[in-house]
N, C-alpha and C positions, 0 to 999 in steps of 0.2 A: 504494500500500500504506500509507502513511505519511501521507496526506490526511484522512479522515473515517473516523470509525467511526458508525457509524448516522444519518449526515448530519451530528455532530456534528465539527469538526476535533478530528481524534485530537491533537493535544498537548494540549488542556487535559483529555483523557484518561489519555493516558499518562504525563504529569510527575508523578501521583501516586504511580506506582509506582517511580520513580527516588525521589523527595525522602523516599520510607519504606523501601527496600529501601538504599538507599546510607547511612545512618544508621544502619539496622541491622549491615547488613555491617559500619560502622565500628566498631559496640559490640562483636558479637561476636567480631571477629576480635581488636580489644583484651581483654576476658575470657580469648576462650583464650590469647594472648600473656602475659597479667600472670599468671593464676590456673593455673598448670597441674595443680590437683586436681577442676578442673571440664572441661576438656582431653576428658573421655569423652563429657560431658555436652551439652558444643558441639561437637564438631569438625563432625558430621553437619549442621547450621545452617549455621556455618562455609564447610562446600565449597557446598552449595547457593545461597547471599547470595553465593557468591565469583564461581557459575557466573550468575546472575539480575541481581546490581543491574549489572555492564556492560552486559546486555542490556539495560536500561531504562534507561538513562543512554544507549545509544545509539538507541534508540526514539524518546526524546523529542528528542533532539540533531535524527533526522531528519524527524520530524514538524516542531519548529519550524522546520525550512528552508519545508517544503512550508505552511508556515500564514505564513510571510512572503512567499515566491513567490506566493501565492495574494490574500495580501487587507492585505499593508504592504509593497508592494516600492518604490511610490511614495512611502512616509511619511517624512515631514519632519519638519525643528523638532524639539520637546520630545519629540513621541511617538518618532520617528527616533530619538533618543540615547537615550533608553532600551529602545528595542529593540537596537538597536547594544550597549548596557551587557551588556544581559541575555545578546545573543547571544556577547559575547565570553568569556562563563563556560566556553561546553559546550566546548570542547576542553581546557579543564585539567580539565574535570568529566571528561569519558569517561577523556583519560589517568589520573588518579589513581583511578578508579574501577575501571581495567582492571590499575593496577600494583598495585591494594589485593587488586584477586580472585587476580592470580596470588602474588604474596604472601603471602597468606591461605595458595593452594593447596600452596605450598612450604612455608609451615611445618608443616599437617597433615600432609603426607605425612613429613618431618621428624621429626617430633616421634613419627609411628608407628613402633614398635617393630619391627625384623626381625624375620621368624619366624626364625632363630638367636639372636634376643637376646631376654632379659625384660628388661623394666623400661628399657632403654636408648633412650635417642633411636638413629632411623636412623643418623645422621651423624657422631654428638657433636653432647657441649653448647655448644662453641664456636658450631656450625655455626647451632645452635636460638636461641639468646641473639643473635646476628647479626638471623635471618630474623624472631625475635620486636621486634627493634629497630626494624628496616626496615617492618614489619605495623604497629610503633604510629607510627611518623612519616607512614604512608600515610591511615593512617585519620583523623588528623588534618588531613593537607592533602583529602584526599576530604571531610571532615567539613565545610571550611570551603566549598572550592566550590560543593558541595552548599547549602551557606546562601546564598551570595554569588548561584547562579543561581536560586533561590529569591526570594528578597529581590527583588532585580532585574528578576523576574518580575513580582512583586507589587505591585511600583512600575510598570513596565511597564502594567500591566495596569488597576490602581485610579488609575492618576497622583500618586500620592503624593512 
């Protein structure tokens, strides 16, 4: 599943929708955290990037297993360590990508109002101010992995 996509190896397919969907996820979920007058505007972006950039953070994770397995499992030297660099990103990528989506997802739902309350967060503001804290230090660390497996990549790949 995870090997080729039209004879092409699917990671140098699918890494592009993690290193655009995980960057996004990070902006927006920061936006609705910092700004919450635009809160109506994002939230629907929001859950979606919340429920999408895991899934492509773990796509690409399993493609490059099968694009190593397949055609650098013997690879040495130079090229070896930096496959080995790059590869050792995607598990702080997936985790912070998966604690940013649910994150995200608790503070939407948070931050929406009971139908018995106007204008109130779910939970309190305590609760909201907490879950908006924990949203921007995630998106942050998602933000940086996301560059680090990137990078990595890209040296990987060009030999730089």
């Amino acid at each position: 599943m995870f090997d080729q996509i039209l004879g092409l190896p699917a990671h140098a397919l699918v890494i592009h929708f993690a290193v655009v969907l995980t960057p996004l996820l990070a902006a927006v979920s920061a936006a609705y955290a910092l700004v919450p007058r635009w809160r109506a505007y994002t939230g629907w972006a929001a859950v979606l990037l919340a429920l999408a950039s895991p899934g492509a953070v773990l796509a690409a994770k399993e493609s490059g297993e099968r694009l190593k397995e397949a055609r650098f499992a013997t690879a040495g030297g130079q090229l070896g360590e930096r496959i080995s660099a790059h590869e050792s990103y995607a598990d702080p990528l997936l985790l912070s990508a998966l604690g940013l989506g649910a994150a995200t997802l608790l503070l939407v739902y948070a931050t929406r109002p009971a139908r018995d309350s106007v204008g109130r967060d779910r939970f309190g503001r305590p609760v909201s101010l907490t879950l908006a804290g924990l949203t921007l230090v995630l998106a942050a660390v998602a933000g940086v992995f996301c560059f680090l497996a990137g990078d990595s990549g890209a040296r990987a790949v060009w030999g730089m």
